[in-house]
N, C-alpha and C positions, 0 to 999 in steps of 0.2 A: 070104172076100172074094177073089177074082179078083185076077189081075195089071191087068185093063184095067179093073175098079172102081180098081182102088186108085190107076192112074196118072191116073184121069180126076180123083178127088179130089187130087189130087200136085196136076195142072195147075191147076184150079179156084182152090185155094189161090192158086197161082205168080198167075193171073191177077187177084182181088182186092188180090194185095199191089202189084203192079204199075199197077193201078188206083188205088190209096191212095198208091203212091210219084211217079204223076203228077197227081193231086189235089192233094199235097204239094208238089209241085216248079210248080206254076201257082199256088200263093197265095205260096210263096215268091218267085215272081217279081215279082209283085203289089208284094208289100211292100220287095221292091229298088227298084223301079220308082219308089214312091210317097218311098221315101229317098231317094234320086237328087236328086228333083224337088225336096225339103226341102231338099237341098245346095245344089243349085242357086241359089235361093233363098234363102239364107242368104249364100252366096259373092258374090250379087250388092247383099246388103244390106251385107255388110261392104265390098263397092267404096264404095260409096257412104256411108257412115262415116268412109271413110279420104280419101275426098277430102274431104269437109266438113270433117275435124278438120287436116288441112294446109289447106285456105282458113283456116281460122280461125287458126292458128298463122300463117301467110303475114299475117293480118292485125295480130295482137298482135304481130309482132316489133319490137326495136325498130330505130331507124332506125342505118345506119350512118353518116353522114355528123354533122358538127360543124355543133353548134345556129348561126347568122347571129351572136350574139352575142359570143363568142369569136376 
């Protein structure tokens, strides 16, 4: 085998992996992307839980003020 067989497989190689590690690196992005969006989503569900659950604590509290009777 030759020096310039050998490097052309060296590179070939280099090339496929590099191919495969940005293959990799676009689904992984993918699946950040689509987490992200699940956070998102989530952080906006729990606004909106924690306001309902303070309206409703706002609503069961009890009163401060002395019942008319007294």
């Amino acid at each position: 085998m030759s020096d310039a067989t050998a490097h052309e497989e060296r590179f070939t190689v280099l090339e496929i992996k590099a191919a495969y590690l940005e293959k990799l690196t676009l689904d992984l992005n993918e699946v950040v992307i689509k987490q992200g969006r699940v956070i998102d989503d989530l952080q906006q569900r729990l606004t909106v839980l924690e306001r309902e659950q303070e309206s409703e604590a706002e609503d069961r509290a009890l009163p401060q003020e002395r019942p008319p009777h007294y």
